[in-house]
C-alpha positions, 0 to 999 in steps of 0.5 A: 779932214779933222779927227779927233781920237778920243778913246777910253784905255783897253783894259789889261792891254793899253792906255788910252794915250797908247791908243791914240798914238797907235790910231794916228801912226796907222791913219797917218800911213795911209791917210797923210793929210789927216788932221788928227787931235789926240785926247786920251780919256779914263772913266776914273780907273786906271789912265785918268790922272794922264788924261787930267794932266793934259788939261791941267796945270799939274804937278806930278807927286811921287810918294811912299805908300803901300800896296793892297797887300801893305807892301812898299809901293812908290805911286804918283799923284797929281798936285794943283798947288794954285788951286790947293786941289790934289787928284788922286787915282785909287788904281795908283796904290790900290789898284788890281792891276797891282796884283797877279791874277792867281794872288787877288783877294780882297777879303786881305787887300787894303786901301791903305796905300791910297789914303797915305797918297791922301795924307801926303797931300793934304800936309803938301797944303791940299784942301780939296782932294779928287779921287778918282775910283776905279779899278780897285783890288779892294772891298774894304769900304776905305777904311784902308784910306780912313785907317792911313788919316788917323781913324780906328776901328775896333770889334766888341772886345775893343781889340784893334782890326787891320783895315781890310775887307774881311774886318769889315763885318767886325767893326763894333766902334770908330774912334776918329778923335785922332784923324790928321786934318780938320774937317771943316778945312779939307774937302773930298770929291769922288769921281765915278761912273758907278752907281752902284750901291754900298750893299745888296745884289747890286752893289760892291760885294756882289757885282765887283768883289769876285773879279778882286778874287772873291769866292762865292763864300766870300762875297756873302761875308764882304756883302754882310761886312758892308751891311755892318759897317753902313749900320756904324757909320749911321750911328757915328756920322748920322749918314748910312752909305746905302742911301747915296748913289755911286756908294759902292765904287771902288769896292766901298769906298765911294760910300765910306769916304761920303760918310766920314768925310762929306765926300761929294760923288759925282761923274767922273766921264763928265768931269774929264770931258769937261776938264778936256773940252771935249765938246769942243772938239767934237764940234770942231771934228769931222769924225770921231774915232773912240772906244775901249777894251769892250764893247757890251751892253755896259758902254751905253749905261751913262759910261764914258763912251756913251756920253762922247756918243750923245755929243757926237749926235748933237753936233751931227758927228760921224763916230767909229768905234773900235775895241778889242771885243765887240757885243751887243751889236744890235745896240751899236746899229742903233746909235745914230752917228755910229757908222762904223764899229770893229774890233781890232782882232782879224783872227782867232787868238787868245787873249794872252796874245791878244793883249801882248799884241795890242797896239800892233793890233791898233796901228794896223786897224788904223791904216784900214780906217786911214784908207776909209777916211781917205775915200769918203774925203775923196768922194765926198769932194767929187759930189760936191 
């Protein structure tokens, strides 16, 4: 039987390549004859430059850099020197996970960190840089980024402002007579699968600032420092963030990068199936093994998991889903191909236990999933 494990990182807990290694160990166990193709993807946070490495060609970078909180960071970044491509993941040195839960606040933090990435990139002769935007511990709208390739920002008074969020609502003026490239000569594509936009109920402040450690005093101040800063990005670039979809990934940046820059956004889970050949190997599969961290109403809205599912119904490919919570059940019974979905915890735990349990967790859902597999392969050739 040919199964392709496909899933997207448990949040916190695992990468996807763990997962996928864990799934076979547990399958080979009890299924041995199993021919298991193992394809981690990332939805644009935190795990994607793994899974784009598989599929490309790439060098990887290591670089000095600066966390949210402008500490001394060493991060990694992907360089395709053939292409003049650089693929750059925001969570490398602007990422939450970079940050203890009791020290997040993005009122403070900066994306400084991944503009020196992209700085570093572009003087290694990168023309064209991906950057893939989730996960951030920032809602600074990248003037982080824009601040480390030479742009500044200045309040009424004309003083100098430190690019991070809560400045955001100060900023009077840009000057970017000094930023380190040449426009026409270096072009920025954003990879997401957020379509939020750049202020509102619905976008960055609102809906992901509080989980970066914002207040409920907070997220009016950095909504409002969005509002003020799409107002000055329209009158220096023409643009107003709040009209592009996706403006709001990454705390902003999404929107910030596509003002200043012309930064294109596009799919992100598109853009690494299709970098992974996904579809092929679904048609070539038997059964499709994926999932997540969580399950929920969120996984059918255009995420990455929801597109391995329209795949898998194309090609009439049985899936099951496995994660470490599972909602919205009804939605689930209500996916075509879907014939089986689990989630890896047998009993009550908390989290804490759940997470430093994880894989073991995985490895012993597989085994169950081996022993599945094994029986619908053995009844399936005594019915033939």
């Amino acid at each position: 039987m040919k199964i392709l494990i496909s899933p997207d990182k448990f949040k916190d807990a695992a990468t996807a390549a763990d997962i996928c290694v864990a799934l076979e160990k547990g399958i080979k166990s009890t299924f041995p004859e199993a021919v298991c193709t193992l394809k981690p993807l990332a939805d644009g946070g935190e795990g994607t430059l793994e899974s784009i490495s598989l599929a490309l060609n790439a060098q990887w970078i290591s670089c000095s850099t600066q966390d949210p909180f402008f500490n001394p960071l060493e991060a990694k970044y992907l360089l395709l020197p053939e292409k003049k491509m650089a693929v750059i993941e925001t969570a490398r040195a602007s990422g939450i996970e970079l940050i203890k839960p009791e020290n997040r606040n993005c009122m403070l933090t900066s994306s400084i960190g991944t503009g020196i990435l992209i700085r570093d990139a572009i003087e290694k002769g990168a023309t064209e840089i991906v950057l893939t935007v989730g996960g951030t511990a920032t809602n600074d709208a990248a003037i982080g980024i824009a601040s480390a390739l030479g742009v500044r920002y200045f309040d009424k008074e004309g003083e100098s402002l430190l690019p991070i969020g809560q400045n955001l609502r100060y900023i009077h003026k840009i000057d970017d007579s000094e930023l380190v490239f040449n426009r026409n000569k270096v072009s920025f594509i954003i990879a997401t699968d957020v379509e939020n936009p750049f202020y509102g109920q619905k976008g960055a402040a609102h809906v992901f600032s509080r989980q970066k450690g914002a207040d409920e005093e907070s997220v009016l101040l950095l909504d409002n420092g969005l509002k003020n800063y799409a107002s000055v990005l329209e009158k220096h670039t023409q643009i107003n963030p709040q009209n592009i979809t996706g403006s709001g990934a990454g705390g902003g940046i999404g929107g910030g990068v596509a003002a200043l820059f012309g930064a294109k956004i596009i799919s992100a889970a598109d853009w690494i199936i299709k970098l992974n050949d996904i579809e092929k190997h679904i048609s070539d599969s038997q059964i499709l093994i994926t999932g997540e961290g969580k399950i929920d109403s969120q996984t059918w809205e255009g995420k990455l998991i929801s597109r391995l599912l329209n795949l898998a119904t194309n090609y009439q490919v049985p899936v099951i889903a496995i994660c470490g919570t599972l909602q919205d059940v009804e939605k689930i019974a209500q996916q075509p191909n879907v014939m089986y979905a689990t989630s890896i915890l047998k009993s009550p735990m908390t989290l804490e236990k759940a997470i430093v349990e994880t894989l073991d967790l995985v490895e012993k859902q597989g085994i169950l999933l081996g022993k599945l597999m094994k029986k619908l392969k053995s009844s399936h050739e005594v019915g033939s």
